[in-house]
N, C-alpha and C positions, 0 to 999 in steps of 0.2 A: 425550483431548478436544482439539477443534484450537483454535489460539491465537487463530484470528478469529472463532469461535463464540463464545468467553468475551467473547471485547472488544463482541459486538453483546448478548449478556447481560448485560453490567455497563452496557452503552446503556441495555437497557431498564430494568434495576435503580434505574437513577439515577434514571431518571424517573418514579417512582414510590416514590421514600423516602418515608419517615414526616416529619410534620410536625417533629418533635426533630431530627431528621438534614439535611432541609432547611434548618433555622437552624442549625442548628452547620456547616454547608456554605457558609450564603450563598447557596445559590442562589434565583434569582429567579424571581418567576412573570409568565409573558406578560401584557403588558398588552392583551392583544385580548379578555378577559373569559370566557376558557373555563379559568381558573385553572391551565394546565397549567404544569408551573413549564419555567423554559428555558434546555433542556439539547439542545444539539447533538453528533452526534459523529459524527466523520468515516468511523467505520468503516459506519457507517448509507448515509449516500453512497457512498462503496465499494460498498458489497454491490447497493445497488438500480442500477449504472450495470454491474457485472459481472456481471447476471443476466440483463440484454440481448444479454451476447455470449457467446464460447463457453467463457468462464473463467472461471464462476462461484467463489465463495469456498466452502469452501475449495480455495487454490491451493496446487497441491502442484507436484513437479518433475516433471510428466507433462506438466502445462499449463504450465509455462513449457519447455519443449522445443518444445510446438508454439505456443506463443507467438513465438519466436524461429525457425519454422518458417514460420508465416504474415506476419511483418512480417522479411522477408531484408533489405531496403534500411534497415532502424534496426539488426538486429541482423546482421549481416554471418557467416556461421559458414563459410562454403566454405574458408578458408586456415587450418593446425593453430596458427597463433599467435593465432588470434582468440580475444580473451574469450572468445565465444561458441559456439568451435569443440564443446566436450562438456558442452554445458548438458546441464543436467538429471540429472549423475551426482553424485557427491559425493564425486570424490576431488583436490577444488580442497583446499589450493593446488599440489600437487603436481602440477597439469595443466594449469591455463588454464582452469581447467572454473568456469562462471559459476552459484552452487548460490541466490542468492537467491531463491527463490520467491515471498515475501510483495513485497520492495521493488520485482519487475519487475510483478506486478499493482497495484502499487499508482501505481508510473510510468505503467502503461496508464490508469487510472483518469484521472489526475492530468493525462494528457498527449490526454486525449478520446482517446484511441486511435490518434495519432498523425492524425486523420482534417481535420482544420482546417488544421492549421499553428499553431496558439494552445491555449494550455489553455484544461482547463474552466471552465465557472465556481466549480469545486469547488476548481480551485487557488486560485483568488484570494482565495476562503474562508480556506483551512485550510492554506495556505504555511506561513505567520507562524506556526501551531500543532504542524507537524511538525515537529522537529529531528533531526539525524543527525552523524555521526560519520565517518572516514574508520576503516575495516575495518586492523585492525593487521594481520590476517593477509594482505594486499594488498601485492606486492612493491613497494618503492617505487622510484622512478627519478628521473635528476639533478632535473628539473623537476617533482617533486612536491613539497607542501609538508608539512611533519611535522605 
């Protein structure tokens, strides 16, 4: 089962607990009088902004190869030392080879698809809600920070 079908499952799951689970949650219910309780989740925006283009969820390393195919001026792959030189294989790190699948759709998302110059407004949302890590398996260099 893929990991962004679960997470739009456990979307809809939420929003629809039982009255017990609700209160033992905290969650709230909208005050606009349709008692739905309110629960947002960013993988719901996700899904409905990646079903307009050609890399619906799930994304797998098919679609971020031609992700990185169709947007050449963000992702650069023509020279063997680019990140981006063997996307979509999966023998990073020993390559250069760029295997994130999930984090480049969800920078297309996040970044309107590179089509503005400004994120969406889905960033402004759900920034503050995303966190991340720098990837241990990531070679590091003088000027990166631990």
């Amino acid at each position: 089962i893929n990991e962004e079908y679960m997470g739009l499952d456990f979307c809809t799951g939420l929003k629809s607990v039982s009255a017990t689970t609700e209160s033992a949650l905290g969650i709230r219910r909208k005050a606009t009088g349709d008692s739905a309780l309110e629960v947002r989740c960013f993988i719901e925006a996700q899904n409905t902004f990646l079903n307009k283009t050609a890399y619906p969820l799930p994304f797998n390393l098919n679609d971020l190869a031609q992700l990185v195919h169709d947007y050449p001026s963000l992702y650069p792959s023509s020279t063997p030392s680019s990140a981006y030189a063997n996307v979509g294989t999966v023998s990073y790190p020993e390559g250069g080879t760029y295997y994130r699948a999930y984090e480049m759709s969800a920078l297309h998302w996040l970044s309107n698809a590179s089509s503005s110059g400004y994120p969406s407004a889905d960033y402004t949302a759900s920034s503050a809600l995303i966190g991340g890590q720098t990837d241990s398996s990531l070679p590091r260099t003088p000027n990166t920070p631990n």
